[in-house]
DRENLUMMI-8087 format. One record per residue (C-alpha): residue in three letters; chain; x, y, z. Coordinates in steps of 0.05 Angstrom, whole numbers, m for minus. Layout:
BEGIN
+------+-------+--------+--------+--------+
! resn ! chain !     c1 !     c2 !     c3 !
+------+-------+--------+--------+--------+
!  ALA !     A !      X !      Y !      Z !
...
+------+-------+--------+--------+--------+
END
This chain:
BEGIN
+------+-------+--------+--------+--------+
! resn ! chain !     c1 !     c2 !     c3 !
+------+-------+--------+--------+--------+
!  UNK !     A !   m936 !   m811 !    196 !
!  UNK !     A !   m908 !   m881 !    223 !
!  UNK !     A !   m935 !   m906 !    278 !
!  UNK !     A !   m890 !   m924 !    338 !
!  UNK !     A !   m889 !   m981 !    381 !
!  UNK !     A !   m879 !   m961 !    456 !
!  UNK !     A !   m812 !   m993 !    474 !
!  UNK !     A !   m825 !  m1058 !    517 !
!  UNK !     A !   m774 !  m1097 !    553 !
!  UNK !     A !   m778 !  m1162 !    582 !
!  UNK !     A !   m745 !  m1144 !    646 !
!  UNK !     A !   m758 !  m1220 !    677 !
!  UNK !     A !   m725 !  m1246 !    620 !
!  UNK !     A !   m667 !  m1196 !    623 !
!  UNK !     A !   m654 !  m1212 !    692 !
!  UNK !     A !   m649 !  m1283 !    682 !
!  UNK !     A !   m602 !  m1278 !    636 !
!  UNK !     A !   m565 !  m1237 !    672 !
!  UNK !     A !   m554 !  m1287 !    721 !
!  UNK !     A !   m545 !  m1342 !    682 !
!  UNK !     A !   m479 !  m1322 !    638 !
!  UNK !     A !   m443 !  m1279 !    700 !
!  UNK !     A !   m373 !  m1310 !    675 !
!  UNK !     A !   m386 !  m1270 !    611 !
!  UNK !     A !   m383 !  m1204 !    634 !
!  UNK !     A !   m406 !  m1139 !    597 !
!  UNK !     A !   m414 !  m1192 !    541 !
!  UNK !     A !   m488 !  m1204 !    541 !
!  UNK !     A !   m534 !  m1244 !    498 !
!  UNK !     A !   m558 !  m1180 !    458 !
!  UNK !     A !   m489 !  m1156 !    432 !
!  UNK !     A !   m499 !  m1155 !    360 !
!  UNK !     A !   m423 !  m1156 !    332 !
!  UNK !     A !   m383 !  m1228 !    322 !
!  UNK !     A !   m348 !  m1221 !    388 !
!  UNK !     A !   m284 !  m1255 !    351 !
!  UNK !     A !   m281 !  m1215 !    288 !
!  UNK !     A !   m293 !  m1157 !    339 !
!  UNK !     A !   m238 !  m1183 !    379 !
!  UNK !     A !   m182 !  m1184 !    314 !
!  UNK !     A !   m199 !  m1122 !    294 !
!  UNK !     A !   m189 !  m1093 !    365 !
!  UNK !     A !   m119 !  m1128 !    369 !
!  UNK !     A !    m97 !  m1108 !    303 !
!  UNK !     A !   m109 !  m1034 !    323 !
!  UNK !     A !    m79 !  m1045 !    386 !
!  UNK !     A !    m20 !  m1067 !    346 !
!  UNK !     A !    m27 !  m1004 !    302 !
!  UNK !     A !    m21 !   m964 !    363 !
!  UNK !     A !     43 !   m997 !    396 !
!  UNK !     A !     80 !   m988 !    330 !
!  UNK !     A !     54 !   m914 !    334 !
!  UNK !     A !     82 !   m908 !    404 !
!  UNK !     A !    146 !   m937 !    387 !
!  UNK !     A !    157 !   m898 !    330 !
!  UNK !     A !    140 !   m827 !    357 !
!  UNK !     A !    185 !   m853 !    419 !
!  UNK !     A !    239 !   m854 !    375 !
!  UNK !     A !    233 !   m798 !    340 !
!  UNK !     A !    223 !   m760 !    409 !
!  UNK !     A !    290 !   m786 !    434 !
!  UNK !     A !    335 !   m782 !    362 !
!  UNK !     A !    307 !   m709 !    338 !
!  UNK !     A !    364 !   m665 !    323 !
!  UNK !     A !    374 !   m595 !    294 !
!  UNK !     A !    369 !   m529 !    316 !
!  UNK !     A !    286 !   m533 !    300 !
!  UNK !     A !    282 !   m595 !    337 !
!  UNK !     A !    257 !   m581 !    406 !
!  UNK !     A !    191 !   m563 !    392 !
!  UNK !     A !    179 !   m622 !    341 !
!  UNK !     A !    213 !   m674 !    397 !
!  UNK !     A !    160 !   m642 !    451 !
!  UNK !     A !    102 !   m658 !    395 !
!  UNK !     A !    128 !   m720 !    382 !
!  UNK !     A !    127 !   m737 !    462 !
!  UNK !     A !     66 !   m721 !    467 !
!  UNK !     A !     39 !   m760 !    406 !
!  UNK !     A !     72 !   m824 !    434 !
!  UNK !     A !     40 !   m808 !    502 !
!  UNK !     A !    m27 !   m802 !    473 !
!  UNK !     A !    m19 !   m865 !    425 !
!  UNK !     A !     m7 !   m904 !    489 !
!  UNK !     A !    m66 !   m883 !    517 !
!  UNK !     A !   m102 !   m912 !    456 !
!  UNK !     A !    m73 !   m973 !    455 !
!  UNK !     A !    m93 !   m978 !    535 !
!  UNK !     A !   m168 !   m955 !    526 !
!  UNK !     A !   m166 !  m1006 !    464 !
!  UNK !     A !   m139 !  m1059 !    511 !
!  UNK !     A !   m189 !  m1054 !    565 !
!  UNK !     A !   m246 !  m1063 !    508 !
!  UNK !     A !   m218 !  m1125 !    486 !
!  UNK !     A !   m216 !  m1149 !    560 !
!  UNK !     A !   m283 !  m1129 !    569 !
!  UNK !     A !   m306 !  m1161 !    506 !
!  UNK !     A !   m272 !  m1236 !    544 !
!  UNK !     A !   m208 !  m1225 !    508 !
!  UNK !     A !   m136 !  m1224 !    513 !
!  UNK !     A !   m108 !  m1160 !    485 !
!  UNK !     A !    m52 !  m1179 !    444 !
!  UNK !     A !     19 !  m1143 !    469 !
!  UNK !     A !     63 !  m1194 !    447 !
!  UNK !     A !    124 !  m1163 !    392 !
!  UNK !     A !    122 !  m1227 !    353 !
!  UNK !     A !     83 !  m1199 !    287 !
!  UNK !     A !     72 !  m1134 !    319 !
!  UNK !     A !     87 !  m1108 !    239 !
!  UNK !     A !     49 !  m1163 !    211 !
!  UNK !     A !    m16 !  m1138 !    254 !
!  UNK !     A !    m12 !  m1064 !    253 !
!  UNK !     A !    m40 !  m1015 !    193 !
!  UNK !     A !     17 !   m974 !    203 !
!  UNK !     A !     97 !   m986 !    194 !
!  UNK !     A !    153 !   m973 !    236 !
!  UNK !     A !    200 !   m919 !    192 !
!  UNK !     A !    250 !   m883 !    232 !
!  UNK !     A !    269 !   m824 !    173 !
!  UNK !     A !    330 !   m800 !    160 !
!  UNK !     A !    323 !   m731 !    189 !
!  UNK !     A !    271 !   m680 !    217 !
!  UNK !     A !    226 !   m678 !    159 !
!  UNK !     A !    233 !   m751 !    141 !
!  UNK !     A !    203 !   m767 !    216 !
!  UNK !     A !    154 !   m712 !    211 !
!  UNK !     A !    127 !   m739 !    141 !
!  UNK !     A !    126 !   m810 !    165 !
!  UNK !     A !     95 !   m792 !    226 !
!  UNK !     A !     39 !   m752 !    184 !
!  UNK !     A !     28 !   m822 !    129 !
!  UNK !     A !     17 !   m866 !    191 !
!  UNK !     A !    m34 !   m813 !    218 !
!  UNK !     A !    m75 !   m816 !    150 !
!  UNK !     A !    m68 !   m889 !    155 !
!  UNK !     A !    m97 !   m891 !    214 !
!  UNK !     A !   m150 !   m846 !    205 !
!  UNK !     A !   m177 !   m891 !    140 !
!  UNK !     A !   m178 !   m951 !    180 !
!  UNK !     A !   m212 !   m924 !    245 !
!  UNK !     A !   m255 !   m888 !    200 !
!  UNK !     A !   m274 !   m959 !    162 !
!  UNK !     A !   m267 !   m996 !    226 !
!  UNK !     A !   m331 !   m939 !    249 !
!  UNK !     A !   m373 !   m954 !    199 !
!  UNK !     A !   m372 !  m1034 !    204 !
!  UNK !     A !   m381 !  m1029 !    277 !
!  UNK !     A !   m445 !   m975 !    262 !
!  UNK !     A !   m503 !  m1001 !    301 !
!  UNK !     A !   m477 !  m1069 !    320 !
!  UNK !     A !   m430 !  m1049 !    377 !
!  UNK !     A !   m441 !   m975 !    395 !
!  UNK !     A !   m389 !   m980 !    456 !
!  UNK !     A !   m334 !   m995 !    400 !
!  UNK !     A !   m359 !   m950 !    357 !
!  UNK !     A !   m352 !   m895 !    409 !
!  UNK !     A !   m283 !   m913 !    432 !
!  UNK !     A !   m258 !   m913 !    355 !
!  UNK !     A !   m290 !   m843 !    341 !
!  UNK !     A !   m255 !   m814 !    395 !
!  UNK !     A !   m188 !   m846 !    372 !
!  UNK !     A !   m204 !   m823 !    306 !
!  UNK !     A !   m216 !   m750 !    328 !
!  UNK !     A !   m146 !   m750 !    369 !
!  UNK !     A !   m106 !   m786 !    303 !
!  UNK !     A !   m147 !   m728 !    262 !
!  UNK !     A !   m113 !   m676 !    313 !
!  UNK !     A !    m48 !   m710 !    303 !
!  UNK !     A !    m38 !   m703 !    226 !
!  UNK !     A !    m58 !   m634 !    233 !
!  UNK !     A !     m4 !   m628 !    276 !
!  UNK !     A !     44 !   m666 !    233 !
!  UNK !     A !     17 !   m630 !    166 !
!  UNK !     A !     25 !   m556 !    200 !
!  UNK !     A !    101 !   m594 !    226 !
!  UNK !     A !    120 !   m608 !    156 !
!  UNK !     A !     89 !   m538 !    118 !
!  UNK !     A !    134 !   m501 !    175 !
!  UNK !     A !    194 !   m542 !    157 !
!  UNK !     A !    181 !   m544 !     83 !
!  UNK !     A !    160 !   m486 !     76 !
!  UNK !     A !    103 !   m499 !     24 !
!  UNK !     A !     34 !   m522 !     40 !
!  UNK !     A !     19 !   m590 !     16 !
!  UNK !     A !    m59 !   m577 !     28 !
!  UNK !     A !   m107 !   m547 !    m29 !
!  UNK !     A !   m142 !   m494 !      3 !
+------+-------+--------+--------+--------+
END
């Protein structure tokens, strides 16, 4: 059996440290991530959201057909909850010390995902559903390279990740209802 060593903190130390760096904020002197690696990342998936919001905003608003209202209701309320993942990924980056990135100039060039409009209702429910699965591989790598070194990150992405999960579910059971043919192996 390994023995354990009792955990011990310099709480002296700790405080004077504290004091000493107040303009850096939550930032502190153990964080264990490259603040401005951590920092590109976190724009780039704020970027990845906004392009997610604007996209389910316009398929909310231009959704036609006699099937439609139901898909334009899911599609408002993916666009809602994408917002509210590119705000909670906002305020990290401000706590981290930096600017969150909102600016349209290379909004495309920064984001995972692409802006497609479709042509019709299963051309925006399919688009919707390829920009959920990219999202869902990049939070999921962006999770495992933020592990142990910045466990507040990590925990903000995995609950992204579960929501962006939830929303290709969505999209997948969207497009089997209007296909008519599941497009999952069972």
């Amino acid at each position: 059996m390994p023995q354990t060593q009792p955990f011990v903190s310099d709480l002296q130390e700790i405080r004077r440290r504290a004091r000493e760096h107040l303009e850096e904020g939550a930032l502190t002197d153990n964080y264990e991530g490259d603040v401005n690696t951590t920092l590109k990342l976190l724009n780039d998936a704020l970027a990845t959201e906004i392009v997610c919001v604007l996209r389910y905003t316009y398929h909310y608003v231009s959704a036609v057909g006699i099937h439609s209202e139901a898909v334009k209701e899911e599609f408002g309320e993916h666009a809602r909850e994408e917002q509210e993942h590119a705000l909670r990924l906002a305020e990290r980056i401000n706590q981290l010390g930096g600017r969150p990135d909102f600016n349209p100039d290379g909004l495309l060039s920064r984001s995972s995902s692409q802006y497609v409009e479709g042509q019709n209702l299963v051309d925006m429910i399919r688009e919707n559903l390829v920009a959920e699965r990219i999202a869902i591989e990049t939070y999921r790598d962006l999770i495992r390279y933020f592990s142990d070194k910045d466990p507040t990150t990590r925990r903000l992405l995995e609950d992204i990740l579960a929501k962006e999960e939830e929303h290709a579910n969505d999209m997948h059971d969207l497009l089997v209802a209007h296909q008519g043919q599941p497009m999952l192996n069972n």
